[in-house]
N, C-alpha and C positions, 0 to 999 in steps of 0.2 A: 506431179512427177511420178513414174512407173517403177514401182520398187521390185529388184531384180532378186531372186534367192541365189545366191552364192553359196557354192559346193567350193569347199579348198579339203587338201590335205598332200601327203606325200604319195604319188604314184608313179605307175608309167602310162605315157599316152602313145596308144595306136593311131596313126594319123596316114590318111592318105597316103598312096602311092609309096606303100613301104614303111614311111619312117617310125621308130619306138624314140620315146623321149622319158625320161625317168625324173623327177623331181618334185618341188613344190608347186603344187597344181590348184587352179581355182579359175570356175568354168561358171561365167557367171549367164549362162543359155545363148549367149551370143560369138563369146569367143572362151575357149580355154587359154589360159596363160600359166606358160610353165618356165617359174624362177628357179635361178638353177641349174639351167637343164645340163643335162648330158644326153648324147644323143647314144642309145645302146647298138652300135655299130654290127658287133658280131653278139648273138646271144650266147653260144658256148655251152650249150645245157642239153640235154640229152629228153628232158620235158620239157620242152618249150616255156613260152615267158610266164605261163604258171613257176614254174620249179626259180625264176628269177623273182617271184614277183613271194612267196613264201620263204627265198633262202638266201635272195640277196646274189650278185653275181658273183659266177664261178671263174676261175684259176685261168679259162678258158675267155670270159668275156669281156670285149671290146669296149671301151668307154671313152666320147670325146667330148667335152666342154664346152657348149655351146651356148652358156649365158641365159637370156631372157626369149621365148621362145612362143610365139601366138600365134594360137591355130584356130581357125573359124570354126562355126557350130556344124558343117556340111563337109568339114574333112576329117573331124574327129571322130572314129571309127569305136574304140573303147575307152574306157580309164579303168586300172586297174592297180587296187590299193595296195600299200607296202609299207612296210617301215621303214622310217631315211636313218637308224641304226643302222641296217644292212647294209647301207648305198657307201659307207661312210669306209 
């Protein structure tokens, strides 16, 4: 049996054709799976998803709920880590 290394932690996922997804993430080389998710709608931030991804969203940004959320290995574009203090 092919033992897979498993990346988890709190981020945001760039994914294909637009979409940002923020949450518990764990990408095991075949699919990312993000529990959790919120889907970051509007960013709201004057430095793009850096300044979200260090400060947490702004006053300005959009957040939707979107549960449990699995993205393939060939749409996932970045992950980009955060603390889920922030998110919270």
């Amino acid at each position: 049996m092919e033992q897979k290394n498993v990346m988890t932690g709190f981020a945001i996922a760039v994914v294909d054709r637009g979409f940002v997804y923020v949450g518990n993430c764990e990408h095991d080389g075949e699919w990312c799976t993000v529990k959790d998710a919120k889907n970051i709608r509007i960013w709201g931030t004057k430095n793009g998803l850096g300044e979200l991804a260090l400060n947490g969203p702004t006053g300005e940004t959009k957040l939707d709920a979107v549960g449990i959320v699995r993205v393939p290995k060939h749409a996932l574009i970045s992950l980009i880590e955060t603390e889920a203090g922030k998110w919270i």
